[in-house]
C-alpha positions as CSV (number, residue, x, y, z in Angstrom):
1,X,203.7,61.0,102.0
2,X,203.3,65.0,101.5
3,X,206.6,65.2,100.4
4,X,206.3,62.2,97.8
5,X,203.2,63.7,96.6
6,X,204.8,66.9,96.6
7,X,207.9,65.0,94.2
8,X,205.5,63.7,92.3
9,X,203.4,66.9,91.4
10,X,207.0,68.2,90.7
11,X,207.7,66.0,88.1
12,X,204.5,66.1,86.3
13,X,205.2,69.7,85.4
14,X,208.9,69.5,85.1
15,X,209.2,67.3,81.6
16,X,212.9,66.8,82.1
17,X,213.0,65.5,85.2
18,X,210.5,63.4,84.4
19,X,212.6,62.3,81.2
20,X,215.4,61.9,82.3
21,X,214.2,60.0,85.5
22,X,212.4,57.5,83.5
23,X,215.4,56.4,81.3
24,X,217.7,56.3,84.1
25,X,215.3,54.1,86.2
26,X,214.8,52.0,82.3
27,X,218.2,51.5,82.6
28,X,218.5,50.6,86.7
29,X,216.0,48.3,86.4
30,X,217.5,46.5,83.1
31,X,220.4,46.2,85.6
32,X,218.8,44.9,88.6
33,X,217.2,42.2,86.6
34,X,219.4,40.6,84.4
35,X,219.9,37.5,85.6
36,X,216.3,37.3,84.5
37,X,216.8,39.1,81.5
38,X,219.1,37.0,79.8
39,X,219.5,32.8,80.4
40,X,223.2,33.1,80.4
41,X,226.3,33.9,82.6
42,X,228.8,36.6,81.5
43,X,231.4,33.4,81.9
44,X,229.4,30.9,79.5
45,X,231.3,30.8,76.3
46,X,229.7,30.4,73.1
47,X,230.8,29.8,69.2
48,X,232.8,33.7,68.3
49,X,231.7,36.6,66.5
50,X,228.0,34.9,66.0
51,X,225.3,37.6,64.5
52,X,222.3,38.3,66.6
53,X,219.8,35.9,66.4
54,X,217.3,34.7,68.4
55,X,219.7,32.6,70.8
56,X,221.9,35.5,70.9
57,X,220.6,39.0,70.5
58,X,223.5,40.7,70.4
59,X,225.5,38.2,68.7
60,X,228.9,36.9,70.5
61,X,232.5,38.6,70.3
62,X,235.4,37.2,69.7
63,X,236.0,35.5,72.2
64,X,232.2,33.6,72.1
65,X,230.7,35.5,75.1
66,X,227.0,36.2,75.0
67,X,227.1,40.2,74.1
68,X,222.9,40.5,75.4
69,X,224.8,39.9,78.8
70,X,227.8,41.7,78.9
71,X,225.9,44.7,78.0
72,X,223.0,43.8,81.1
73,X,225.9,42.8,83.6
74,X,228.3,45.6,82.5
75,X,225.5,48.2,83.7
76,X,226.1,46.9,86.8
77,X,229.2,47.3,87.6
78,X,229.3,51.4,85.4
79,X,226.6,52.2,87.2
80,X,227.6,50.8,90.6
81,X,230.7,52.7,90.7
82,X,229.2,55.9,89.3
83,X,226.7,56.0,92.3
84,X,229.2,55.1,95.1
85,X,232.4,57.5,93.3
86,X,230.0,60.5,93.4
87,X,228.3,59.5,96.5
88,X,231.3,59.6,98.4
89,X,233.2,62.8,96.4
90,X,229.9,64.3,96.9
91,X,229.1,63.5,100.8
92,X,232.7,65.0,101.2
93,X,232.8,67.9,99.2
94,X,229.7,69.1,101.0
95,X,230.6,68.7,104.5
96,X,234.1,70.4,103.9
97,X,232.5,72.9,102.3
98,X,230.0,73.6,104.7
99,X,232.7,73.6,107.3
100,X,234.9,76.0,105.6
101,X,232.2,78.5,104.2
102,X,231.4,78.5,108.6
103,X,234.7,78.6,109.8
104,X,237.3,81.3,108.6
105,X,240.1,79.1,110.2
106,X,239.0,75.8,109.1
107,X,238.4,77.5,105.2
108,X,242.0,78.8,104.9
109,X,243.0,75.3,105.1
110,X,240.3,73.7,103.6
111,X,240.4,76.3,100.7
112,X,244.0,75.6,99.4
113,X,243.9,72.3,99.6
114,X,241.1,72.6,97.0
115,X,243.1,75.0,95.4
116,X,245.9,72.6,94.4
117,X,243.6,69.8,93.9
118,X,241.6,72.3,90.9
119,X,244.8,73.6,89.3
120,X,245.9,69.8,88.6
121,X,243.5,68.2,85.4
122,X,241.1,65.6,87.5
123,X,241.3,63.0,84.3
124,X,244.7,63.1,83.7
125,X,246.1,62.5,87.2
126,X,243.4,59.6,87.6
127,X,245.2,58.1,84.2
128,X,248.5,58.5,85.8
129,X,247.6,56.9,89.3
130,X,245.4,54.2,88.2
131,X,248.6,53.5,85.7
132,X,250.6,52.4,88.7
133,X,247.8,51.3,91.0
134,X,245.9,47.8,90.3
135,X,242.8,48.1,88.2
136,X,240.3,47.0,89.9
137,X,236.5,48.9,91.5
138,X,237.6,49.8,94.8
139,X,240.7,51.6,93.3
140,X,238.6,53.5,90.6
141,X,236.2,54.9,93.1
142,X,239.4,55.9,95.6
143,X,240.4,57.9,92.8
144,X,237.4,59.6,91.3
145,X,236.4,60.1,95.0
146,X,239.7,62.0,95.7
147,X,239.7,64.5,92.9
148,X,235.8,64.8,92.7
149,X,235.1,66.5,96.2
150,X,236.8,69.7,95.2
151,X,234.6,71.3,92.7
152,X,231.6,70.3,95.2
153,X,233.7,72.2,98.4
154,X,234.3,75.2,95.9
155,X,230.5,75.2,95.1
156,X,229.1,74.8,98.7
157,X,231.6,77.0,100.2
158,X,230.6,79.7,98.0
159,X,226.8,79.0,99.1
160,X,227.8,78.9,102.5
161,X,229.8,82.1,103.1
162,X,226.7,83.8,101.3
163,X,224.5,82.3,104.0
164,X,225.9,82.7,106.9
165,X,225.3,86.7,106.1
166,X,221.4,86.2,105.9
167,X,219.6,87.7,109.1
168,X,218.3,84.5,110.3
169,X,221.5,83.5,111.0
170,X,222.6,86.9,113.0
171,X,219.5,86.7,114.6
172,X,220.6,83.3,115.8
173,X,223.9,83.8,116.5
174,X,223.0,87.6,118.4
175,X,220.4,85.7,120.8
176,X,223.3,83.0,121.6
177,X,222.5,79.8,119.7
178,X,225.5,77.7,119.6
179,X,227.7,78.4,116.8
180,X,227.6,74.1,115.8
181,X,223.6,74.2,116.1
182,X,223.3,77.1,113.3
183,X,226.0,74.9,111.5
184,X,223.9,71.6,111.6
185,X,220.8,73.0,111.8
186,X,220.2,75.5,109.3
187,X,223.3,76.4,107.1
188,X,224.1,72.5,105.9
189,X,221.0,71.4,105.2
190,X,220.5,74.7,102.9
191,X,223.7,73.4,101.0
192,X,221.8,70.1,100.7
193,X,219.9,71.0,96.9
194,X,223.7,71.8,96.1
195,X,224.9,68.5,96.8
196,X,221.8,66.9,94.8
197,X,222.3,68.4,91.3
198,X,226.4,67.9,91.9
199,X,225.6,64.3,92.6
200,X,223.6,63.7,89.1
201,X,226.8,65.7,87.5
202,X,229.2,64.0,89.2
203,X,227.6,60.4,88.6
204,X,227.9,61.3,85.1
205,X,231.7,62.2,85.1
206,X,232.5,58.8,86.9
207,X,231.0,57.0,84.3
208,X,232.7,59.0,81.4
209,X,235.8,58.6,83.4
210,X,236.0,54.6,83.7
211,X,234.7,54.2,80.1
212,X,237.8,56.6,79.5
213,X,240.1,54.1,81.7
214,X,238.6,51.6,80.3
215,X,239.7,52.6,76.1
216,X,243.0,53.2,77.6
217,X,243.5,50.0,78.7
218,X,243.5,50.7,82.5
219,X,240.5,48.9,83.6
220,X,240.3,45.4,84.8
221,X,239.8,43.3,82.0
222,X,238.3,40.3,84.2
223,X,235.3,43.4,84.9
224,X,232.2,43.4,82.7
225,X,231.5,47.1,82.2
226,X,230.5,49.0,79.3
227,X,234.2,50.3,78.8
228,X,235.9,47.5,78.8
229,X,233.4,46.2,75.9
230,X,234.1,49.4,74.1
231,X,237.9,48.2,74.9
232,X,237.9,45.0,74.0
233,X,236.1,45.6,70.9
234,X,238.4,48.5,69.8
235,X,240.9,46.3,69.7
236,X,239.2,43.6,67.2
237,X,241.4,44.3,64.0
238,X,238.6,43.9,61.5
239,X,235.9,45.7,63.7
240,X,235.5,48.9,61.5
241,X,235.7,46.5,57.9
242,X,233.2,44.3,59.0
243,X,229.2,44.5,60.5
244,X,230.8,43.0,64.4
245,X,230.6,46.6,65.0
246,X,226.7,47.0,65.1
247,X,226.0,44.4,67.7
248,X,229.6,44.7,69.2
249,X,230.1,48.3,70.3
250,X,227.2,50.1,69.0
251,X,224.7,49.0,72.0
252,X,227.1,49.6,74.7
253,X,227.9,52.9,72.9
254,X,224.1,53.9,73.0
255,X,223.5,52.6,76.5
256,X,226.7,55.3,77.8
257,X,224.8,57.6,75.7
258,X,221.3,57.1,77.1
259,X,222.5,56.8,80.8
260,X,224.8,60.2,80.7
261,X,221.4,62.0,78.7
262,X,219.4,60.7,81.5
263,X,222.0,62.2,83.8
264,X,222.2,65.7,82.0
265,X,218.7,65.8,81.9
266,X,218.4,65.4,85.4
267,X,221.0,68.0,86.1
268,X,219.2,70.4,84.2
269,X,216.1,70.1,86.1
270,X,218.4,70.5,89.1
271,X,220.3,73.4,88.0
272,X,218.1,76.2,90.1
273,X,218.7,74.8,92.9
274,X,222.3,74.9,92.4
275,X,222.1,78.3,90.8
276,X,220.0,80.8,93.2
277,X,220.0,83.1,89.9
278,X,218.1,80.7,88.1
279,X,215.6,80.6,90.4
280,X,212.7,82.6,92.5
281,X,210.7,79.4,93.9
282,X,212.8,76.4,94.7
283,X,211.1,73.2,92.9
284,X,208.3,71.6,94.7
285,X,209.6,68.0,96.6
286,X,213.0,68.4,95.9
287,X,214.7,70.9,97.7
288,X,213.8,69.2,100.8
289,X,213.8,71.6,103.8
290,X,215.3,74.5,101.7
291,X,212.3,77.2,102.3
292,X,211.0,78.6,99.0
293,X,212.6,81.9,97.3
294,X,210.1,84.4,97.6
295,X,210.6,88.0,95.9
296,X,211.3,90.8,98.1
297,X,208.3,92.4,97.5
298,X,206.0,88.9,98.8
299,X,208.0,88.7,102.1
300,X,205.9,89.9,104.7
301,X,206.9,91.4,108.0
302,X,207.3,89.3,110.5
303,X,209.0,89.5,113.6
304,X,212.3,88.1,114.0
305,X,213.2,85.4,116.7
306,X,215.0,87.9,118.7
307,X,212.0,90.9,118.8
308,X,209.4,88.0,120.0
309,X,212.3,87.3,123.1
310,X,211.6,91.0,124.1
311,X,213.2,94.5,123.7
312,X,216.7,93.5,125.0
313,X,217.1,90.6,122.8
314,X,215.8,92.8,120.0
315,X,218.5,96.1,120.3
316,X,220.9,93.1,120.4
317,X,220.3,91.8,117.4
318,X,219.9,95.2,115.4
319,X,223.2,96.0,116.6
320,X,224.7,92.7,115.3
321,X,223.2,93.6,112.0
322,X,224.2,97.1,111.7
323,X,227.2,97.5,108.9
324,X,230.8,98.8,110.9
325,X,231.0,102.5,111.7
326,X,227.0,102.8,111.7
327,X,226.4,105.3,114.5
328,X,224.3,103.4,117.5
């Protein structure tokens, strides 16, 4: 409860966050409930190209299907993949990451493999795989999975070789805590806030990326997603010389636009804790265990872990955190 309160005092001061989390939840909810937002399936056909009206909302395409419910069923399935795709690109990103900003060995590996992955355009070799591969969702999240963990690992690893450098950890490692306990313990779950405002980003690449596929012509077309109505209806020759646009593509249009807005305002909010330079505090409820930034001149002096063990404990672990070549 102190930490929901905590997230909720947060977001009372923080008017993007609280912006961008309200049309995002607008939009999750509209999602969740449509089978009681509409009386129709997303199979029921209907008489084509209808205007909206008050049986139809949206109007009907071409091909007589109920656009009110493509558009509520098709946030399903964009948003669906958007959350699992950066979920799991995310969730592995950050542990290799972690693992390689630890472990010189395990980072020389880790680190070219990330290497190659970067210096290869993510979007492009997504077109070219999922251009041989059967469209379908499990596919499109194996692929923006594969080529969305690397910027994360960059990122964390990055964080994580700055960390491991702080005192606390020396101090830990110089009174013999087990290398895997300060790994688990204390430098992953100060990666966590990283992985948080990567997550909203990524989310928002996903998305992009199957509406992308989608325009292409590399989605399923048996799917109801916002790109493949924005597909379907690109390819209606008299779309532009007609009004079938406005109820047609516009709305799925504007609901991409409001969902990645949501997104990007949620990311901003996030940024400082992505970005130690942009902050001194970290933000109240959301960094989780991540202590709060204080400047120098606030810290107080407190004993380290090692001094309260006694005297031996404490030369030890000034002489772990004395620079090579400083006379002893």
């Amino acid at each position: 409860m102190r930490r929901l309160r905590r997230i909720v005092r947060w977001l009372r001061g923080n008017l993007l966050a609280a912006t961008g989390l309200g049309m995002l939840a607008v939009v999750i909810l509209a999602a969740i409930l449509a089978p009681l937002l509409t009386p129709y399936s997303p199979q029921e056909g209907f008489a084509p190209l209808q205007p909206p009206s008050s049986a139809h909302w949206l109007g009907t395409n071409d091909l007589g299907y109920d656009l009110w419910t493509e558009l509520l069923f098709g946030a399903r399935f964009s948003l669906l993949l958007g959350a699992l795709a950066a979920a799991a690109a995310v969730g592995v990103g950050w542990a290799l990451g972690t693992l390689a900003g630890y472990s010189d060995a395990a980072g020389g590996v880790i680190m070219r493999v990330v290497d190659v992955l970067l210096s290869v355009p993510r979007f492009a070799i997504i077109v070219l795989m999922a251009s041989f591969a059967r469209p379908g969702f499990w596919n499109l999240l194996l692929f923006f999975a594969l080529f969305g963990w690397p910027p994360v690992a960059r990122i964390v690893y990055g964080h994580v070789r700055s960390e491991r450098r702080q005192e606390y950890v020396l101090a830990l490692r110089a009174v013999g805590v087990p290398a895997r306990k300060v790994l688990l313990r204390h430098l992953a779950p100060a990666s966590l806030p990283i992985a948080y405002a990567r997550y909203v980003a990524e989310m928002q690449h996903v998305i992009m990326g199957e509406v992308g596929l989608a325009y292409l012509g590399l989605g399923d077309p048996l799917t109801r997603s916002w790109g493949m109505t924005l597909s379907h209806a690109s390819r209606y020759q008299a779309l532009l010389i007609s009004d079938v646009w406005r109820w047609w593509a516009l709305p799925s249009g504007l609901a991409i636009a409001v969902t990645c807005l949501a997104l990007v305002f949620l990311g901003l909010a996030l940024e400082p804790l992505a970005n130690p330079r942009l902050r001194r505090w970290a933000p109240a409820g959301v960094g989780g265990d991540l202590p709060e930034r204080r400047p120098a001149e606030e810290l107080p002096k407190e004993r380290s872990v090692a001094m309260e063990r006694g005297p031996s404990a404490s030369g030890t672990t000034r002489q772990a955190m004395q620079p090579p070549g400083t006379p002893r």
